[in-house]
C-alpha positions as CSV (number, residue, x, y, z in Angstrom):
1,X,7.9,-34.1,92.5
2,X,10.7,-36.1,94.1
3,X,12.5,-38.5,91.9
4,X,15.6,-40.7,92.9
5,X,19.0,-41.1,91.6
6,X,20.9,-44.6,92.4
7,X,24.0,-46.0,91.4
8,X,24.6,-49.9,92.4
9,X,27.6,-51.5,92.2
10,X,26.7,-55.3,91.0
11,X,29.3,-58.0,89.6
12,X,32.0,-55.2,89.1
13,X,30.0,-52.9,86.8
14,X,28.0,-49.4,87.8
15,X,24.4,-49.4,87.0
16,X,23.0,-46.2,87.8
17,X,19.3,-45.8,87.8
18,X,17.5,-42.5,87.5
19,X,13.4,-42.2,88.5
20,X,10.7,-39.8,87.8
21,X,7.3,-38.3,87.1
22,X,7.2,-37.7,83.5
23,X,4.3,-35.0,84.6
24,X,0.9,-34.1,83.4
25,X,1.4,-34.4,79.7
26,X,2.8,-37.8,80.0
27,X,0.7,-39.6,82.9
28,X,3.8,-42.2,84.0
29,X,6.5,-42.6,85.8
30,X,9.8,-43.7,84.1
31,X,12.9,-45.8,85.2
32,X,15.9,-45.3,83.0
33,X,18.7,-47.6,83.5
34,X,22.2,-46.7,82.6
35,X,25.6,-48.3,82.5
36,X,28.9,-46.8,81.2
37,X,27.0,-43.8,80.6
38,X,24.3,-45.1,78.5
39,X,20.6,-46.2,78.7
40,X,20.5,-49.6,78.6
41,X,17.1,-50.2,79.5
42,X,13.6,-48.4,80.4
43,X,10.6,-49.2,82.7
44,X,7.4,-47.6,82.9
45,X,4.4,-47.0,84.9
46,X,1.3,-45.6,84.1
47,X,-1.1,-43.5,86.0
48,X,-3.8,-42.1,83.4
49,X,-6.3,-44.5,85.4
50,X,-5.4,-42.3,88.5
51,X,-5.7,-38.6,87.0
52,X,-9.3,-38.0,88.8
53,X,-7.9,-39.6,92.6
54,X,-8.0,-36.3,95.5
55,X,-4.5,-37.7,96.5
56,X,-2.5,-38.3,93.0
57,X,0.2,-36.4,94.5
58,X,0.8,-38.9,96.9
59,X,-0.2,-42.0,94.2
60,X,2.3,-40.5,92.1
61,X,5.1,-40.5,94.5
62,X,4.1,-44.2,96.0
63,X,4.8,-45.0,92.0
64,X,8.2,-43.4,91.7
65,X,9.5,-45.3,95.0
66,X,7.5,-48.6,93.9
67,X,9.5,-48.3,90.6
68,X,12.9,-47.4,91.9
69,X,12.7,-50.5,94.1
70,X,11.9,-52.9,91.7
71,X,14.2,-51.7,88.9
72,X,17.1,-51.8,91.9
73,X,16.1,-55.4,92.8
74,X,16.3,-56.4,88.7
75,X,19.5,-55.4,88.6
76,X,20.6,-57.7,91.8
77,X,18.5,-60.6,90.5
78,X,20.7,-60.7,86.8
79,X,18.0,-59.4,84.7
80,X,20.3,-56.9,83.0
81,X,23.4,-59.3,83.1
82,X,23.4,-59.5,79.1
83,X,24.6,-55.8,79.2
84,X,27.6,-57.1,81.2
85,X,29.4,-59.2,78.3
């Protein structure tokens, strides 16, 4: 599975945000967010209500970009600004 690797420039500082499938052990996606090299700050998604759906694949995948997106917009909308100071 696909996962996505960002980095956003916002008010002078690098956050880089890293998305995946934790796989079948786990049963979530995971956001980390990172800046100056460490995690400052983790999301997650859950998808044990899922595990018996013909098309996880594609449920899982929907979750990872669903995730990305919002952890991305977050960032833009100040929500992590208290890592900034």
């Amino acid at each position: 599975m696909e996962g996505y690797n960002t980095t956003i420039e916002y008010k002078g500082a690098s956050f880089m945000v890293q998305t995946q499938d934790k796989g079948p052990a786990f049963n979530y996606v995971e956001s980390l967010i990172y800046l100056a090299g460490r995690v400052i700050a983790s999301k997650r998604l859950s998808y044990s209500d899922q595990l018996n759906q013909p098309n996880l694949k594609e449920i899982i995948q929907n979750l990872v970009e669903e995730l990305h997106a919002d952890v991305l917009d977050e960032i833009v909308e100040g929500k992590y600004d208290k890592f900034l100071e």
